[in-house]
C-alpha positions in Angstrom: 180.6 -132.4 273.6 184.2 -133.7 273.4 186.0 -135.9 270.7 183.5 -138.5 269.7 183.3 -141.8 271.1 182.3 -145.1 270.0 180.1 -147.2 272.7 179.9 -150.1 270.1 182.4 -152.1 268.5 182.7 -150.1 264.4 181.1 -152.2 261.9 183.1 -151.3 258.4 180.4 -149.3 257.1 180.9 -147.0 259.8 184.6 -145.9 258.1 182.1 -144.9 255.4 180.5 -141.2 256.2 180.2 -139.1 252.7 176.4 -139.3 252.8 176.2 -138.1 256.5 178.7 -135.8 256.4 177.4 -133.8 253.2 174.4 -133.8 254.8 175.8 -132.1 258.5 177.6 -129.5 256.2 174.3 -128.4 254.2 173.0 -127.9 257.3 175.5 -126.0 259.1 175.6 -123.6 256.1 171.5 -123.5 256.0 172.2 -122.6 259.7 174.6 -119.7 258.7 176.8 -121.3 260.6 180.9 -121.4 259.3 182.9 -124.1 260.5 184.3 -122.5 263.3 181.3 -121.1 264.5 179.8 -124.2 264.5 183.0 -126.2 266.2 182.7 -123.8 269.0 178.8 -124.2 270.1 179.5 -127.4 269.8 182.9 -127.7 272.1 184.7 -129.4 269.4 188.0 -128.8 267.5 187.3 -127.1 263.5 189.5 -129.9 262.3 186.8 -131.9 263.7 184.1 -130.7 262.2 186.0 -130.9 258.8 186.3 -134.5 259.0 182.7 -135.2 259.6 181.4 -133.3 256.9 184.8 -134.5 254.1 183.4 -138.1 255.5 186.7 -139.0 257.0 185.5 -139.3 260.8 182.1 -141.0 260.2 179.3 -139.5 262.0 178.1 -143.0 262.6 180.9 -143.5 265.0 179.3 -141.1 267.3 177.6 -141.3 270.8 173.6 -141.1 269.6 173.2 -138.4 272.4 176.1 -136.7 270.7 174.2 -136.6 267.9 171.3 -136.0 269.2 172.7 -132.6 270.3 174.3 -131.9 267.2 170.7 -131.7 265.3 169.4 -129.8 268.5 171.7 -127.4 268.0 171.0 -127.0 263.9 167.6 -126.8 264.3 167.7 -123.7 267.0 170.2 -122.2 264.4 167.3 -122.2 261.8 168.1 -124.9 259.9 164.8 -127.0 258.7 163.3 -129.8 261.2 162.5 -132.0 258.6 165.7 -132.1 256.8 168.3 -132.3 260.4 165.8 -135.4 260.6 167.1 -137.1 257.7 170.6 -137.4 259.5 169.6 -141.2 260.7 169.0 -142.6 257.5 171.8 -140.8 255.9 173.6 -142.6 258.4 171.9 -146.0 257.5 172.8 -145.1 253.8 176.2 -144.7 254.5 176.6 -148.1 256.6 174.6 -149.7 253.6 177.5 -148.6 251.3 180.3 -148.8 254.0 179.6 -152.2 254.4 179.2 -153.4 250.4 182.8 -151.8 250.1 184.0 -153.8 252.5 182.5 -156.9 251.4 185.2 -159.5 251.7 185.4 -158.4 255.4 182.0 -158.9 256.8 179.2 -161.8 256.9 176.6 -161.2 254.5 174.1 -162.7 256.5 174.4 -159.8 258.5 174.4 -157.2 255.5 172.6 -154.3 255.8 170.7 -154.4 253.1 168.5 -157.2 254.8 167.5 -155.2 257.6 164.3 -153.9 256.2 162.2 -152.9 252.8 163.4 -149.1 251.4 161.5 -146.5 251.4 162.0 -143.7 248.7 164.2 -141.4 250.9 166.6 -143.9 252.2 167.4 -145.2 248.8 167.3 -141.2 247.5 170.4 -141.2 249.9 172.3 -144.4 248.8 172.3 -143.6 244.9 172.8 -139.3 246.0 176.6 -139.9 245.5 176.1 -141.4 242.5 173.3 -139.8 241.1 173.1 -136.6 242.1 169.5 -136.8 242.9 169.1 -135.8 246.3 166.0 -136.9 248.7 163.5 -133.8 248.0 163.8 -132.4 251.6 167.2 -131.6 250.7 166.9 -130.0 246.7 166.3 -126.4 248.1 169.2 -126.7 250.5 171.7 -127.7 247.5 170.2 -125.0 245.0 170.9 -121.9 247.9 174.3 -122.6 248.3 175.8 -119.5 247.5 178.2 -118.3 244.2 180.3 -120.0 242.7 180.8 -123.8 242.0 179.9 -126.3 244.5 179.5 -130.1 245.0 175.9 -131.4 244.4 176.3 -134.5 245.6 178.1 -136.6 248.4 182.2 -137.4 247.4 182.1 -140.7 245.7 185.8 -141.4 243.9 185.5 -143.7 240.8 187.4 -146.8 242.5 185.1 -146.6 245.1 182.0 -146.4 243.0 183.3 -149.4 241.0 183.9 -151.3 243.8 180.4 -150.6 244.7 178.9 -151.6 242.4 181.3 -155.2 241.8 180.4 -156.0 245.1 176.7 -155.7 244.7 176.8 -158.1 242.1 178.7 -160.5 244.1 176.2 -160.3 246.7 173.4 -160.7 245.1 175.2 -164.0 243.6 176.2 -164.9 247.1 172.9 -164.8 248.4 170.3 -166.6 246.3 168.2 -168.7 248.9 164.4 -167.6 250.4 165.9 -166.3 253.2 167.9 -164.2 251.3 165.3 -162.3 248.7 164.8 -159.0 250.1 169.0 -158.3 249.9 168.8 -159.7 246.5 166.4 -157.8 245.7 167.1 -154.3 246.9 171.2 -155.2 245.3 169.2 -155.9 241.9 167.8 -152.0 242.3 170.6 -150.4 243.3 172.5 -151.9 240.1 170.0 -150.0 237.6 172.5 -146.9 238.8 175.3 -148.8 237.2 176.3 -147.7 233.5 178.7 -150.1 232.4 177.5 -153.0 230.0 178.5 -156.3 232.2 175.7 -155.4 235.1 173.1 -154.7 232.6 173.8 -158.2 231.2 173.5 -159.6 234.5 170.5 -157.7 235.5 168.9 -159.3 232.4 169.5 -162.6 233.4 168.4 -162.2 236.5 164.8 -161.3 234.8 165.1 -164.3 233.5 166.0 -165.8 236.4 162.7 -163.8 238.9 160.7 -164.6 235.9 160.5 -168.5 236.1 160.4 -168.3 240.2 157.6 -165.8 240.3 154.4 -168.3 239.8 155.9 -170.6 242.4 157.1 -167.2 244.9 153.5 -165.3 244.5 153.6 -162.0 245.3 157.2 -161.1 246.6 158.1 -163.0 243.3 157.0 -160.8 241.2 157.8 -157.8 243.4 161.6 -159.6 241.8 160.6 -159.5 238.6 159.6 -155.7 239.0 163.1 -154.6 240.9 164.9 -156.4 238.1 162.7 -154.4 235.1 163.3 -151.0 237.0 166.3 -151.4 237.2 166.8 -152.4 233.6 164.5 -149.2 232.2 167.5 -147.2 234.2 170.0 -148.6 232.5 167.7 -147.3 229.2 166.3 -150.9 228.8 162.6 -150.4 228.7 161.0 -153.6 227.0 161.3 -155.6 230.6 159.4 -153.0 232.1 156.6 -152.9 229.6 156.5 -156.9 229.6 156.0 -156.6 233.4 153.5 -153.9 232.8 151.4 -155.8 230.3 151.2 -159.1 232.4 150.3 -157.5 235.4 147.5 -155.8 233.8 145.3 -159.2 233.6 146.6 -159.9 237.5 144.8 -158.2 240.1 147.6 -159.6 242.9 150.3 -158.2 240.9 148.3 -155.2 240.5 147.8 -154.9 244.2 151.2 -155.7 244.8 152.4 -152.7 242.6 150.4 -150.1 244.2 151.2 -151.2 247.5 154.7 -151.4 247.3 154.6 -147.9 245.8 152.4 -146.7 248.5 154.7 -147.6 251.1 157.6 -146.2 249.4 156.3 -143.0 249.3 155.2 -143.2 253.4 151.4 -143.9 253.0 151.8 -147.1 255.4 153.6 -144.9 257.7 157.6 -143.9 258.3 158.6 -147.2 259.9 160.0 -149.8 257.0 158.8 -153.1 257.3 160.7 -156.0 257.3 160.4 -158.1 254.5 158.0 -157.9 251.6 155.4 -160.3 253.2 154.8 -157.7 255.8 154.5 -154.7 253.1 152.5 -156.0 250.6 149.3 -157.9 253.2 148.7 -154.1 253.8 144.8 -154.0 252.1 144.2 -151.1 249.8 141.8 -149.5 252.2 144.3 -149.1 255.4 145.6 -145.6 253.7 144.4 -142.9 252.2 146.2 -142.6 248.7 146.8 -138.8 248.9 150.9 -138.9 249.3 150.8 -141.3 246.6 148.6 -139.5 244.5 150.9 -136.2 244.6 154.0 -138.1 244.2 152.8 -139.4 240.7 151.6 -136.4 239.6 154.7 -134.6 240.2 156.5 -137.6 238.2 154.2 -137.8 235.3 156.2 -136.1 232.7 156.4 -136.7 228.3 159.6 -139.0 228.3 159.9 -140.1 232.1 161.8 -143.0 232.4 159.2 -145.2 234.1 156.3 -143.0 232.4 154.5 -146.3 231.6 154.8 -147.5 235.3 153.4 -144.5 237.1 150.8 -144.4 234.5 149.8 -147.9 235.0 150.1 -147.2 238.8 147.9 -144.0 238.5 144.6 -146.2 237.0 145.0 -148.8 239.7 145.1 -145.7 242.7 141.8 -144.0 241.5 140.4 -147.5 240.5 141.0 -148.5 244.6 140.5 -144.8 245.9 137.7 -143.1 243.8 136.9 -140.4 246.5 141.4 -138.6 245.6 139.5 -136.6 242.5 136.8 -135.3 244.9 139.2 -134.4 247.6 141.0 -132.1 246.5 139.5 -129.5 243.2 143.1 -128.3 242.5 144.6 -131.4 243.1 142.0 -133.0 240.5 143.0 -129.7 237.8 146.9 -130.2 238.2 146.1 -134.4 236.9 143.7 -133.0 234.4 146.9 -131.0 232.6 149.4 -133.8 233.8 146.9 -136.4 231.6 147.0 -133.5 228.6 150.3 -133.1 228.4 151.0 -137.3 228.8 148.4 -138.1 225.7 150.7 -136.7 223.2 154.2 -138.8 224.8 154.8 -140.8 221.7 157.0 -143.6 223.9 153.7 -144.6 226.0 153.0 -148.4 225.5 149.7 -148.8 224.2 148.4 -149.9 227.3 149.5 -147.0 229.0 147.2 -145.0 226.6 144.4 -146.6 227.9 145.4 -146.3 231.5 145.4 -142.7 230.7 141.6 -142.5 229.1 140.4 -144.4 231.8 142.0 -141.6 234.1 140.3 -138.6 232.3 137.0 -140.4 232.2 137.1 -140.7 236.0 138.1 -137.1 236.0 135.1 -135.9 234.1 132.9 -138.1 236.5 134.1 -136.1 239.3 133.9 -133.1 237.5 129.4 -133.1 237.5 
């Protein structure tokens, strides 16, 4: 394979490789595979393989058929298709954060964060380093790791996190025209991972902020206002999330708009992202099925969840727009039964949520005769 080679010219997130290189070494060790077993199939120095997987020689500065052989290789070793697969966007994830770092030295209008609408496992990978929450593919890998302790997460140092996290708000600032909404946006959701008090105050004026422009933005204008209350319930704020909530309950686009973004972050409209947010949410209720979505809220739906009230309120509207999910699938339709007993006695629901949850069981005893 030789010592990697760039064919482009390195864009700054490219000196960035943590996610990546985690990644490589969960699966070389899934693959049984110690670093000098693994330098050798592949022709390569050890010290090599140590940098890629410390994140100090960037996978993304790689040949793609270089790595294209590399996940060859870790697959035939036995490590699991679907988790060498999420090598790409753990490369796109580290870019994203390469580039945010490095800020001061690249255009924003070519910022990464533009490029296309998140899906839930690319954004599982940005906030991994600083959340510890790794995409779901990936949980088992991290909990069979052997004795003794060992990193859950990508390396993220503290200077670098903060510098994150102060250049996401300068973005966002940066780029407040149309043109520049979906960046804004998906900056605005990333800073719900921040814990310090100044971005919380920023994130709540920037409710303020989606709020007025929503009427005059329609539908991407309130998909704004949503990122901005999410982002706020992370930081423990919960009262923007249930204002959203309760207006969107008497406004069947924002309604539609909810479910459909969630739908295609879970993958119902298909792996590709979109664009923009025009493209996602014109996709009609009917055009996918409802099952991945259905799963992914059931396996959410917890007393005390942070967005409890959300995926509650997003549960109604999926069964309201896809009646035939409780005849589906019998066990499917007895794991929402318990899910719906154990979320009637969550104290924190908003009282809307309560009734999004009756009118859940009552369609569940429907299909029951």
């Amino acid at each position: 394979m030789g010592t990697p080679v760039e064919t482009l010219s390195a864009s700054q997130g490219s000196r960035f490789g943590a996610v990546s290189g985690f990644l490589l070494k969960l699966l070389r060790e899934s693959a049984r595979l110690t670093q000098n077993e693994f330098a050798e199939l592949l022709g390569v120095d050890p010290s090599t393989v140590y940098g890629w997987e410390s994140g100090r020689r960037p996978l993304a500065a790689l040949r793609a058929g270089d790595l294209t052989r590399i996940r060859m290789l870790l697959t035939r070793h036995g490590a699991r298709p679907d988790a060498c697969a999420l090598l790409i966007e753990a490369l796109e994830a580290d870019i994203i954060i390469g580039d945010t770092l490095a800020l001061d030295l690249i255009d924003t209008d070519t910022h990464p964060l533009a490029a296309g609408v998140h899906q839930r496992t690319l954004a599982n990978l940005i906030t991994w380093p600083i959340t510890g929450r790794p995409p779901l593919q990936l949980v088992d890998l991290i909990g069979r790791r052997g004795r003794g302790p060992r990193p859950d997460r990508p390396p993220f140092p503290a200077d670098d996190r903060r510098r994150f996290f102060d250049n996401l708000l300068l973005l966002a600032d940066r780029c407040r025209g149309p043109a520049d909404a979906l960046l804004r946006r998906q900056a605005v959701y990333l800073l719900g991972n921040d814990a310090r008090a100044d971005s919380a105050d920023w994130l709540t004026d920037e409710l303020g902020r989606a709020v007025r422009c929503a009427n005059n933005d329609g539908a991407p204008g309130w998909l704004r206002v949503r990122s901005s209350a999410i982002a706020l319930a992370a930081t423990g704020d919960r009262e923007p999330l249930c204002a959203y909530l309760t207006r969107a309950h008497d406004d069947d686009t924002q309604e539609i708009t909810n479910l459909t973004y969630y739908a295609y972050w879970v993958g119902e409209l298909g792996p590709a992202p979109v664009t923009d947010d025009y493209a996602m949410i014109h996709v009609a209720p009917r055009q996918w099925s409802g099952q991945q979505l259905l799963r992914h809220l059931v396996n959410r739906l917890r007393p005390g969840a942070e967005q409890a009230d959300l995926y509650t309120r997003t549960l109604a509207d999926l069964i309201a727009s896809h009646p035939h999910l409780l005849a589906a699938d019998p066990t499917l339709r007895r794991t929402l039964s318990t899910v719906v007993e154990q979320m009637s006695g969550d104290c924190e629901l908003m009282p809307q949520a309560r009734r999004d949850l009756a009118n859940v069981a009552y369609a569940l005893r429907l299909a029951r005769q």
